[in-house]
Structures are given as C-alpha cells and as structure tokens.
C-alpha positions in Angstrom: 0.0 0.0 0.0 1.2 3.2 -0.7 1.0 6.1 1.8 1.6 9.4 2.3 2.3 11.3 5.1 1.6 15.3 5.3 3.8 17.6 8.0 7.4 18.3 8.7 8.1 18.3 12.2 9.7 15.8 14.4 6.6 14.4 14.6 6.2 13.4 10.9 9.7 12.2 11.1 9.5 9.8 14.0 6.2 9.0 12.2 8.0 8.4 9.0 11.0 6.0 10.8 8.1 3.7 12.5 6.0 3.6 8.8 8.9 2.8 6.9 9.4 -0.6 9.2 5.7 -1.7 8.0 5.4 -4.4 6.3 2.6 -3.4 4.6 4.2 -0.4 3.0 4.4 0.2 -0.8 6.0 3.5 -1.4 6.1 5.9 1.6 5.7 9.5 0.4 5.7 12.7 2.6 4.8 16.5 2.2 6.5 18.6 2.2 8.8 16.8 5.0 12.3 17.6 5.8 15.9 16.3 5.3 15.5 14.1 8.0 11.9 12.5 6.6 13.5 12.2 3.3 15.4 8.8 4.4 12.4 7.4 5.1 10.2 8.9 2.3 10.0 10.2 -1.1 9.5 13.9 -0.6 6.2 15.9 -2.8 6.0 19.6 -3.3 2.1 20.0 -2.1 1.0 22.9 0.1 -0.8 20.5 3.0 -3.4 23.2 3.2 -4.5 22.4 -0.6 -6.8 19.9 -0.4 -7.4 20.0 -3.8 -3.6 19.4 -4.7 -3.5 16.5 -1.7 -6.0 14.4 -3.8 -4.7 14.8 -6.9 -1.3 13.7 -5.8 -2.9 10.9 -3.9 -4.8 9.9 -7.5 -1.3 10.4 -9.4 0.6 8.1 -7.3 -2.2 5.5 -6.1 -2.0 6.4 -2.4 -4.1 4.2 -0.7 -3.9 5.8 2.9 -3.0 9.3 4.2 -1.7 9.8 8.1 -2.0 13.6 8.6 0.1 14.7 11.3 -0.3 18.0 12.2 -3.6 20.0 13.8 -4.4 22.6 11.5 -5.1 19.9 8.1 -7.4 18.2 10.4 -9.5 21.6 11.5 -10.1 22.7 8.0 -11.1 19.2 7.0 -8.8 17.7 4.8 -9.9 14.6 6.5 -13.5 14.7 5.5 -12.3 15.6 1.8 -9.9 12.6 1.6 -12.6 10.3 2.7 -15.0 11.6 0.5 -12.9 10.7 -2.4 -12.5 6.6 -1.0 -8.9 7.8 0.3 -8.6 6.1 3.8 -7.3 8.5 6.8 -5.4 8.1 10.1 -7.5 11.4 11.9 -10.5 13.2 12.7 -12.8 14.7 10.3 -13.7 18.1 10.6 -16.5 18.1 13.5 -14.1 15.8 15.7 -11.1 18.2 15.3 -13.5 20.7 17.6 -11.7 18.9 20.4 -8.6 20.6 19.8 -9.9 23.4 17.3 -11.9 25.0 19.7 -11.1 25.3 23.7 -14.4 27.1 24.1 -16.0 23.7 22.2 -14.3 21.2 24.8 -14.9 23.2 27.7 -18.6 23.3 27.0 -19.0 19.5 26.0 -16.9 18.7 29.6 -19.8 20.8 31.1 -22.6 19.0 29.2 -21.0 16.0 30.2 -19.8 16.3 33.8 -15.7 15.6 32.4 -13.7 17.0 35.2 -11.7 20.0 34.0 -11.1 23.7 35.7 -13.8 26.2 36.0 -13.8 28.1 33.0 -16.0 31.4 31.2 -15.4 31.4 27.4 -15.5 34.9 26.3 -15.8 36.5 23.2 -14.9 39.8 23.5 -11.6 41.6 25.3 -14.4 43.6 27.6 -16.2 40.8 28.3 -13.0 38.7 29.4 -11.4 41.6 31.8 -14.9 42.0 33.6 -15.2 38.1 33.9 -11.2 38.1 36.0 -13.4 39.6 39.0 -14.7 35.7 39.0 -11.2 34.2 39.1 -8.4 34.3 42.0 -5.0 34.3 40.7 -3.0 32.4 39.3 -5.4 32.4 36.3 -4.8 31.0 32.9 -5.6 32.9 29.9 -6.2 30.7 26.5 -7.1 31.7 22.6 -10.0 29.8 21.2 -8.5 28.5 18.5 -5.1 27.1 17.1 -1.8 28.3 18.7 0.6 25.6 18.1 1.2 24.6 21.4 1.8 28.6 22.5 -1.8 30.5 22.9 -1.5 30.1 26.8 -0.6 32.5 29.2 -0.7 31.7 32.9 -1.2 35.1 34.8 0.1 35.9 38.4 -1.4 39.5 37.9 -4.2 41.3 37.2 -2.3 43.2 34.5 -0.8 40.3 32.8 -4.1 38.7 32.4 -5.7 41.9 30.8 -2.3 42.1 28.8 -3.3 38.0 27.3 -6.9 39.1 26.3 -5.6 42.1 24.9 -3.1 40.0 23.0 -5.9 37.5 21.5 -8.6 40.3 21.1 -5.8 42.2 19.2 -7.5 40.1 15.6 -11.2 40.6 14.8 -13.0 37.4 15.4 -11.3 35.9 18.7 -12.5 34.5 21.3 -10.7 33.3 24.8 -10.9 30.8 27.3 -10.3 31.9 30.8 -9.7 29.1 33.3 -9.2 28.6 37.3 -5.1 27.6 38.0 -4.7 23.9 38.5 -2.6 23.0 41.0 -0.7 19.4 40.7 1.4 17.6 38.1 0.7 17.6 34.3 0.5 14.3 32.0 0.4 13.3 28.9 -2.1 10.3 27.9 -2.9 8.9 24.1 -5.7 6.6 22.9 -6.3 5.3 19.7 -9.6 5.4 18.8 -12.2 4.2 15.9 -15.2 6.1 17.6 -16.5 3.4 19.9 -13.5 1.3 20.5 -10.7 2.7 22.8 -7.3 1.4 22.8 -4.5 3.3 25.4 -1.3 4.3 23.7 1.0 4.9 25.9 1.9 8.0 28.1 4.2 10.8 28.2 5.4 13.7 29.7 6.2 17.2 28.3 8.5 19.8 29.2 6.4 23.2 27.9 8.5 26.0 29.4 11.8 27.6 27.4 13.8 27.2 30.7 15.1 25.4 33.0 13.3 24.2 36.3 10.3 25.1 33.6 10.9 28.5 33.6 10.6 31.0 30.9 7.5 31.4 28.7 5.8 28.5 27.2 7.1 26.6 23.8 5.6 23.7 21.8 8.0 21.6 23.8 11.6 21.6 24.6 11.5 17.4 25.5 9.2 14.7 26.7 9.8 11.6 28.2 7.7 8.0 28.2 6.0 6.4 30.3 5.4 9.1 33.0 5.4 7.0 36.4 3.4 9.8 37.9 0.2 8.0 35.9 0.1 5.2 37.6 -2.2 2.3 36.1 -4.6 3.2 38.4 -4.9 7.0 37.6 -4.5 6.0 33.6 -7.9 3.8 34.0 -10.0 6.8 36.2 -8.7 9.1 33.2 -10.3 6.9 30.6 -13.4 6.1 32.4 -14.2 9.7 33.7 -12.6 12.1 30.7 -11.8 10.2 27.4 -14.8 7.9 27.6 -17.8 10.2 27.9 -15.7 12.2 25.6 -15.8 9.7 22.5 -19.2 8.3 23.7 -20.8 12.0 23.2 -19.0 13.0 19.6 -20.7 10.0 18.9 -24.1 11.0 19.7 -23.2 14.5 18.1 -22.5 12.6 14.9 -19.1 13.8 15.1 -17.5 10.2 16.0 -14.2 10.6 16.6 -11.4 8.3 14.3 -7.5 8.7 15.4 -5.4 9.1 18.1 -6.4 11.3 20.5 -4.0 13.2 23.4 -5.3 14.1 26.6 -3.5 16.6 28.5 -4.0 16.2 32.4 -3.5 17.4 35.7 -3.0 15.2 38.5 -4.9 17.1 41.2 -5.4 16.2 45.0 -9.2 14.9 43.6 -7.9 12.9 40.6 -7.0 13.5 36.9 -8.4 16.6 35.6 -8.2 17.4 31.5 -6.1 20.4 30.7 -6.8 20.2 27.1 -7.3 17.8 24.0 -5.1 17.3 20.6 -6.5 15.5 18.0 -2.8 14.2 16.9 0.1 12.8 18.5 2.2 15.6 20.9 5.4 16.6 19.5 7.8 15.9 20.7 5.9 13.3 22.6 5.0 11.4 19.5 9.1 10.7 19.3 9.3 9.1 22.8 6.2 7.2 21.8 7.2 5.4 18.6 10.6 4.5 20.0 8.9 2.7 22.4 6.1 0.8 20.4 6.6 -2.4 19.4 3.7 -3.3 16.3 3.2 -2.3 13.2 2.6 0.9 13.2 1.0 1.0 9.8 -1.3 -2.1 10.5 -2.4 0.1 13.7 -3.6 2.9 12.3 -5.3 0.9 9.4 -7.2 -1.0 12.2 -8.1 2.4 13.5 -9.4 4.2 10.4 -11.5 0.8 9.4 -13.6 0.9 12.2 -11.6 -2.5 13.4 -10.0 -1.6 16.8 -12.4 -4.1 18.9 -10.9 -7.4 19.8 -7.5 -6.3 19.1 -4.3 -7.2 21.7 -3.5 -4.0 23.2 -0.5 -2.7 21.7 3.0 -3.6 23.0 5.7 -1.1 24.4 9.2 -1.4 25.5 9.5 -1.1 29.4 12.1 0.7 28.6 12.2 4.9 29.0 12.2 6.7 26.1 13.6 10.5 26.3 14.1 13.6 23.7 15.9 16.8 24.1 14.5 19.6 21.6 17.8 21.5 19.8 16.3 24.9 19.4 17.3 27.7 17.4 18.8 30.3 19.4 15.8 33.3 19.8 13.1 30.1 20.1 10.0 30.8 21.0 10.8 34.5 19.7 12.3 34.8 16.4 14.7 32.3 15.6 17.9 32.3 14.5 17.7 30.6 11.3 20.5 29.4 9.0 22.9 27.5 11.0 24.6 24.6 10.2 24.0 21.3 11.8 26.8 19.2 12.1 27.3 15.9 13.9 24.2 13.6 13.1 26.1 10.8 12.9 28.2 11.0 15.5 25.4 11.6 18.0 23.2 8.7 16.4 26.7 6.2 16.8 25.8 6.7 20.7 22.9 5.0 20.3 20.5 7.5 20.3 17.8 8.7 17.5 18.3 12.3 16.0 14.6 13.2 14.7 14.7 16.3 12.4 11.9 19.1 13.1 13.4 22.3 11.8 15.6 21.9 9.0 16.4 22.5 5.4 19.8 21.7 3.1 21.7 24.7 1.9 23.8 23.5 -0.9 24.9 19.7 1.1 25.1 21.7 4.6 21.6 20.6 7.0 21.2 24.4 8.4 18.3 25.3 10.8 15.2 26.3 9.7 12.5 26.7 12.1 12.5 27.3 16.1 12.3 23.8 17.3 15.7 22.3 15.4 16.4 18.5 16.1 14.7 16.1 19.0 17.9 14.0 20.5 16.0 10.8 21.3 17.5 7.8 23.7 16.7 4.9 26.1 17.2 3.4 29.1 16.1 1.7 31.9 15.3 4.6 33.9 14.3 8.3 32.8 17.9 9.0 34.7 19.5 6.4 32.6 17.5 7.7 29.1 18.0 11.2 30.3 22.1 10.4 30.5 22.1 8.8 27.1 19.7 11.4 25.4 22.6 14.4 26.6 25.4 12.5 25.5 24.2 12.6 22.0 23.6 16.1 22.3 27.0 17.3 23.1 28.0 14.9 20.1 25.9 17.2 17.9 27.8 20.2 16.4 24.7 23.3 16.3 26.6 26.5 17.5 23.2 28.5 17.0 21.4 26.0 18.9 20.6 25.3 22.7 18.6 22.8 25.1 17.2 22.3 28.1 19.8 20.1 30.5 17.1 19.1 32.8 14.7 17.1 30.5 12.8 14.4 32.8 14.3 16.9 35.9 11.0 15.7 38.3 11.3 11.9 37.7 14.8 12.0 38.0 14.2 13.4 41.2 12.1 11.2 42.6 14.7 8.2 41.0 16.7 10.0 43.6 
C-alpha cells in the first residue's frame, strides 16, 4: 500500500521511521517533509493546506492511505475531503477536530458531560474577558480559542498580565478566549487510539512546555518529553479513561461527530484525581518521538485497524518497558524569532551513541543541513530509567555540532528526582 504522510516536524519524522518498518508499506511519500523524513520517504512539493492538490497527488501516485500529522489539516477538513474521495485516513474529520480546534468547544462538551476539568468562562470579547477576571483568584490561565501551536496560553500571576493576554488574543477581529481557574498538581500526557467506539491506550508521556530550566521561561511547543510518565500510575490512567476520554468519545458519537485517530489528553493530577487540561487531536510533539521508539507493532497495521472501524478485539499494543527521552535542539531566539540558517553538524556522530536524532526544523543549503525553524532537532535515547534515558539522550547532544542551537539540561528533571 502506498502512503503518504503530510507535515514536517519531528513528529512526521518519527512517524515516518516507525511507517517505513511496515510491512505493509508500498511506497512511503511525505509532504512537504524535511531532510531528515527524506530517508524514510520520497518527498512531494504539495501545500498541506491544498486539499485539492492533496488528492490529486494521492490519484497520481495510487495512495491508498493518508496519516495527517499536524492540527491545523485536520481543523479545516482535509480529512472529511480525503474520505469523501475513498482515500482512507489516520485522523479526525472536521466536526471531531473541535476537540482541539476550539477550547471554548471542549470546555462546554466537559460541562454537558460532567468531564472533570477547571472552571472556565469562554468569552468573546476583550471587555467581556477583563470583567469576567473579577470571577477568578490568581494564578489564572488565559487561553485563545482557537489554534496556537502549542503557545496561545498565558498563565497570569497578575491582574495586569491577564488583561495584557486578552488584549493579545482580542488584538484580531474574530477571537475569542478561554479563561480558566489555575490547577494545582502535576501535568500528564495520555494517548488513545480510537475508531469512535473502541478505545485502545497508547501509551503516556510527559512534556516539558517551558523555554527554561526548572520550567521556567514562557511556554514553547516543547523543549523534550519523556515515556512512560510513572506519575500515571495504572490506576490514575484507568480513572482518566473512564471519567474524561470515555464520555468524551461516547458524546461526539451522539453528536455525529465520532471521533477516528489518536487522541492526546492533557492532564492534571490534582489532590481529587486527573483533571483534562486540554485535547489534541494528533500525536504531541515531541511526545509522539518518545512514543514510537517505544512501540513495538506495526505501526502502519495500527492505524489501518483504526481508520476501518476495526480496533475491537484487538491485543492492546506492545511497548518497551524501557524509558524513552528527547531533548528539543532549538534555534537560538526560540519561542521568539529564531535564529535561522545554522549549520548542523554531527548527526552521525550523536546517532553512533545510540540514540535517534529526529529532524523538526531543517532545510539543506547547498549539502550543509542548516536550521530552519525554532524547534531544530529532537535528541531521542533509552534506558532503563528516565535518569539512565536522560544520561544517554545528553550524551548525543553534546555529540551534535549546532553552534546557533541550545537545550534544556534538565529534560525528565521531576522523575529523576524522585529516582533519587
């Protein structure tokens, strides 16, 4: 079967090295990928956000299956379009994308549906919002509606800074804002596979948001991640499903919206239980690296399973009890404006320590790999323990030659901790 695969992050290239092992696979095509993707794949010049030029290519070159990997493709309904044309899909159609295309959507279904999550107003006006802070103590968290990748959230500790965020998202006509109560406890990451009445858990994760370390700094798409995250215990993992994910796929069911993909359920592990912080409707990056280094299947097969309707009766799938760890390389200016253009040395020599260098960022200049984006390279390693991973992940990293690059030293800094 042939198969393409649209993004170009470290996402799609992790993505890419786990598809390529398939032995399913015909010809693995991606677009527009990356250097990195481009051992795995044959690259194609198609804007992702031309559905029109997506099918054609898919009629051109007999592509039986497309795995979309980023958020915004799946919002506008490329999804819907592909499947509309008898072009199979690993993802949500349109409607089921609400999850992670609208906060104020989720927040309102987790009301409907008694889903434990923070107490919220969703406003839709800059007015509106500042009068509706009298209703919120502080720390208060201040979220856009819509699409942010990963970076329209602003946690406020003043009054000020919380007008300054709704001023920020009001600045474009047409916003709207979330405004939610602080959580206090520790954040997790869990995934589900899901064919809209089947659910099938897919490991966990957990993310590393903030620029700095000690997760300090404003907030990123992710400097690192690291899999499984002890802190969701077996026990916590099954409440989650049963309480948040559950009535979640059970009611875009009944809105006839059922929900087809993998599905990435950010918590917080409060003193009452696991609370949802937000949905995806695609696999985190980087938490989809840690992920696939740690699955065992067929990936391929897996997501075939999922987009047929065919999840029921399956073996739940394997992982490695190993830990799986990766360190974003970020361009120097990340989450600002990046520093762009620098070369990228070393690949090899950091992959001969073991490790997994998944490219995100990048481009070739002439033969040099230079940086293109703000998240650059994820350095990805194993071990037996998140102190072992996390020791094996940062010697690959100083193997790595990326002058106009830095990194967070203290990726997995809370579990290593509590390795003691």
């Amino acid at each position: 079967m042939n198969v393409l695969l649209l993004g170009s992050g470290g996402r799609e290239h992790a993505l890419a090295w786990k598809l390529a092992q398939s032995p399913l696979l015909g010809t693995l095509y991606a677009a527009p990928g990356n250097p990195g993707i481009a051992e795995h794949a044959q690259l194609a010049e198609i804007a992702i956000d031309d559905h029109r030029a997506v099918i054609d290519f898919c009629r051109r070159n007999s592509i039986g299956f497309v795995v979309i990997g980023p958020e915004a493709p799946l919002v506008s309904g490329l999804g819907d379009n592909l499947r509309m044309m008898g072009i199979g899909v690993f993802g949500p159609d349109k409607g089921a994308a609400r999850l992670e295309g609208s906060k104020g959507f989720t927040k309102d279904l987790c009301l409907r549906e008694g889903i434990p999550t923070a107490g919220y107003v969703h406003v839709r006006s800059c007015a509106g919002g500042v009068a509706a802070l009298v209703d919120f103590s502080l720390p208060v968290v201040i979220k856009a509606d819509g699409l942010a990748a990963g970076k329209g959230v602003t946690i406020a500790f003043s009054h000020a800074e919380a007008v300054a965020a709704l001023e920020a998202i009001f600045a474009d006509a047409g916003g709207s804002a979330v405004i939610e109560e602080f959580l206090e406890g520790e954040e997790a990451s869990l995934f589900v596979l899901t064919d809209g009445t089947t659910i099938v858990p897919f490991g966990s994760a957990q993310d590393h948001k903030r620029v700095g370390e000690g997760d300090s700094g404003p907030n990123t798409g992710g400097m690192g991640a690291y899999s499984p995250a002890p802190v969701l215990t077996p026990a916590l993992e099954r409440i989650a499903i049963d309480t948040i994910v559950r009535p979640t796929v059970e009611a875009m069911a009944r809105m006839g919206s059922p929900y087809s993909g993998v599905l990435y359920a950010g918590l917080m592990l409060t003193r009452v239980g696991p609370k949802l912080i937000e949905y995806n409707a695609r696999f985190g990056d980087p938490e989809c690296q840690v992920l696939m280094l740690r699955y065992q299947g067929d990936l391929l097969e897996l997501m075939l399973a999922t987009a047929k309707g065919e999840l029921a009766g399956r073996p739940d799938p394997v992982f490695s009890d190993e830990t799986a760890l990766t360190v974003v390389m970020a361009a120097k200016g990340y989450p600002g404006t990046p520093e762009t253009g620098g070369a990228i040395r070393g690949i090899d020599a950091a992959q001969a320590t073991g490790a997994l260098v998944f490219q995100a960022g990048t481009r070739l200049d002439g033969e040099t790999l230079v940086a293109s984006g703000g998240r650059v390279l994820n350095v990805t390693a194993t071990g037996r323990s998140v102190s072992a991973a996390q020791a094996a992940a940062y010697r690959a990293v100083d193997a790595l030659d990326f002058p106009s690059g830095f990194c967070r030293r203290d990726i997995g800094w809370r579990e290593v901790a509590r390795e003691g």
